[in-house]
C-alpha positions as CSV (number, residue, x, y, z in Angstrom):
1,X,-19.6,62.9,32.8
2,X,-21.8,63.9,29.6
3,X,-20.3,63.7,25.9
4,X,-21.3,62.6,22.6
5,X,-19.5,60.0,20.2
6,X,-20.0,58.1,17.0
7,X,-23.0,55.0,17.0
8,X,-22.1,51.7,15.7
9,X,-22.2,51.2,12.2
10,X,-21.3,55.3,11.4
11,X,-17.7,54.7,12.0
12,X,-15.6,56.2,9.4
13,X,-18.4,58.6,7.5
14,X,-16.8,61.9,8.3
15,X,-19.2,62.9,11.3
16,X,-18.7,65.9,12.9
17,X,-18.8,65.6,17.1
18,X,-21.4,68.1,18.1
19,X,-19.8,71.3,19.0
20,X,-20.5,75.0,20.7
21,X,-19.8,77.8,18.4
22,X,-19.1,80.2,20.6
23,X,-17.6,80.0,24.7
24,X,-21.5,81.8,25.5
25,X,-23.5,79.2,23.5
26,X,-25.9,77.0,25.4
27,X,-26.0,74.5,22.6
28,X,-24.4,71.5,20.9
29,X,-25.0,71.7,17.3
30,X,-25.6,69.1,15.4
31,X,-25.2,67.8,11.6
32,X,-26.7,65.2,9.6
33,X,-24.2,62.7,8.6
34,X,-26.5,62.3,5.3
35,X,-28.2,64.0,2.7
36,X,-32.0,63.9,3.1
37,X,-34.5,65.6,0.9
38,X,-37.7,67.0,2.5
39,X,-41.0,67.3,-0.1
40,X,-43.4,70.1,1.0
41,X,-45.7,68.9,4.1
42,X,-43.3,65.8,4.9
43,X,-41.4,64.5,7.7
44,X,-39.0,62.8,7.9
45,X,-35.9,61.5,10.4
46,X,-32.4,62.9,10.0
47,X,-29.7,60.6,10.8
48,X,-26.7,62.1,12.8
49,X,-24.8,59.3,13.5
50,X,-23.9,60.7,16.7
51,X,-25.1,59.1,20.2
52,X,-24.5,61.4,23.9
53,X,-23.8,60.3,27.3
54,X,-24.4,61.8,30.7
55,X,-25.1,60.8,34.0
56,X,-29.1,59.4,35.3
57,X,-30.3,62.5,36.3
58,X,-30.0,64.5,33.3
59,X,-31.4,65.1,29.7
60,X,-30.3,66.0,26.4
61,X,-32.6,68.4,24.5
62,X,-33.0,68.6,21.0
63,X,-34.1,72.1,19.7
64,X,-34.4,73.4,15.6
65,X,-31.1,75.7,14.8
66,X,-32.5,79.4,14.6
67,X,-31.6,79.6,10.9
68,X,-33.5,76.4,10.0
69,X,-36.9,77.7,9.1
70,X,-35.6,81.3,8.1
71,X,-32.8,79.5,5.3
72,X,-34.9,76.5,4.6
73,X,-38.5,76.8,5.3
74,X,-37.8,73.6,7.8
75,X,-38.6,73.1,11.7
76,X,-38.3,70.1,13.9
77,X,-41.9,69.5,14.4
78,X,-42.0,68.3,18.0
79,X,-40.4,71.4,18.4
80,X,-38.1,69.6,21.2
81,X,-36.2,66.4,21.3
82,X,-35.9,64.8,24.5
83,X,-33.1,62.2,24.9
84,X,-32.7,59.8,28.2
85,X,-29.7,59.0,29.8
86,X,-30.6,55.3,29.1
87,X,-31.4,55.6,25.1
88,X,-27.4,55.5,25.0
89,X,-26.0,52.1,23.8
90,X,-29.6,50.6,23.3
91,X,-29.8,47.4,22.3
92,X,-32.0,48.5,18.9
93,X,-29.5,51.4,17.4
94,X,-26.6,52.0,19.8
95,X,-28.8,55.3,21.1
96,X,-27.8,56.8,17.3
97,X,-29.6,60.1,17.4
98,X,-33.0,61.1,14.9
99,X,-33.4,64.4,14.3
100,X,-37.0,64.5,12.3
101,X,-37.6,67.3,10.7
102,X,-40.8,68.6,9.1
103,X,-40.7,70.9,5.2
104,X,-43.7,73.8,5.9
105,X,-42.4,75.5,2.5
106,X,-43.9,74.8,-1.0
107,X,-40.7,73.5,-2.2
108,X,-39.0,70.4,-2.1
109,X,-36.0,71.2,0.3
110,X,-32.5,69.0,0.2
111,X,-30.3,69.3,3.8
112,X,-26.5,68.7,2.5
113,X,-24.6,66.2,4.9
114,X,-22.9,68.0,7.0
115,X,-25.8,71.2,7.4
116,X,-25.8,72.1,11.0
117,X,-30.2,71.5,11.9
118,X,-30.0,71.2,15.6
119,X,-28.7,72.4,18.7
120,X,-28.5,69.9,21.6
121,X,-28.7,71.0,25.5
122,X,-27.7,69.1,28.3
123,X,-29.6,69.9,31.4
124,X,-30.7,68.5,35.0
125,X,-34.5,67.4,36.1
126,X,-36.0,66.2,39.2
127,X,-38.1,64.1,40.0
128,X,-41.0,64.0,42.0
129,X,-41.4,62.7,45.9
130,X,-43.5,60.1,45.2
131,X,-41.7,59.4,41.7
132,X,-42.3,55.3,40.5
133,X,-41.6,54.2,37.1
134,X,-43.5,51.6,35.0
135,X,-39.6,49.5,34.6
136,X,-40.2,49.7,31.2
137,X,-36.9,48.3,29.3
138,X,-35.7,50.9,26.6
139,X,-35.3,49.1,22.8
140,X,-34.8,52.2,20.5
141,X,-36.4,55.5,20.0
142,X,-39.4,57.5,19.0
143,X,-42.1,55.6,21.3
144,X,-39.8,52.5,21.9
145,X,-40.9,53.0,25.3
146,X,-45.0,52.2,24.5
C-alpha cells in the first residue's frame, strides 16, 4: 500500500491530495498549502501539508515541476527530494512534507497556495548484500537523521 493524506495540524486548510494529471504521468504533483514568497538568491521550505505512505522497501521522490523555473525563475535546489518509508508519522511533524525551493531570478517571486511546484514518484530500491544500518531513530526531516 502507498498513498498520501493530510499531517496533523493541516486538517481543514483546503489541501489538495497529490494527484496524476494524466493516466501516462509518472508523477504525483504537489501544491503548497501556503503562500510563500521567494527573494532572489533565497531558499526557503514550502509547506504541503501533505504526508505519503508506502511499504519499507520503497521511496518517495521529490522532483521540481517542469514549468517551475520556465514560469517562475524557481528550482528545488537539491534537485531531488528523497522521502523514507519511516519519515511518515514521525514523532517531530507527523512526516508533513518540505518542499524547499530555491529563487535563481532577480526578482522577488510569490508561489500562490495552491501552485502545483513538485511532482512526487514512488519507486522501489535495494539494498545491498552486506546492507547494516546505524539504528538511527528518525525525529523529523532535513538531516533529522545526523
Amino acid at each position: 500500500m502507498r498513498g498520501f493524506e493530510i499531517a496533523k495540524g493541516y486538517e481543514g486548510r483546503g489541501i489538495g491530495i497529490p494527484k496524476r494529471s494524466t493516466a501516462n504521468s509518472a508523477g504525483y504533483d504537489f501544491e503548497i498549502c501556503k503562500t510563500i514568497v521567494l527573494k532572489p538568491g533565497e531558499i526557503k521550505r514550502a509547506e504541503t501539508g501533505i504526508k505519503a505512505y508506502m511499504k519499507d522497501d520503497e521511496v518517495l521522490k521529490i522532483f521540481p515541476r517542469s514549468s517551475l523555473p520556465a514560469k517562475y525563475g524557481v528550482t528545488i535546489p537539491n534537485n531531488v527530494g528523497i522521502i523514507d518509508a519511516d519519515y511518515y508519522g514521525n514523532a517531530d511533524n507527523d512526516g508533513a512534507i518540505f518542499i524547499q525551493l530555491y529563487n535563481f531570478s532577480i526578482e522577488s517571486v510569490t508561489l500562490k497556495k495552491g501552485t502545483r511546484i513538485a511532482q512526487g514518484i514512488f519507486e522501489k530500491y535495494l539494498k545491498t548484500t552486506t546492507d547494516s544500518v546505524n539504528n538511527v531513530s528518525r525525529k523529523g526531516g532535513f538531516g533529522s537523521t545526523g
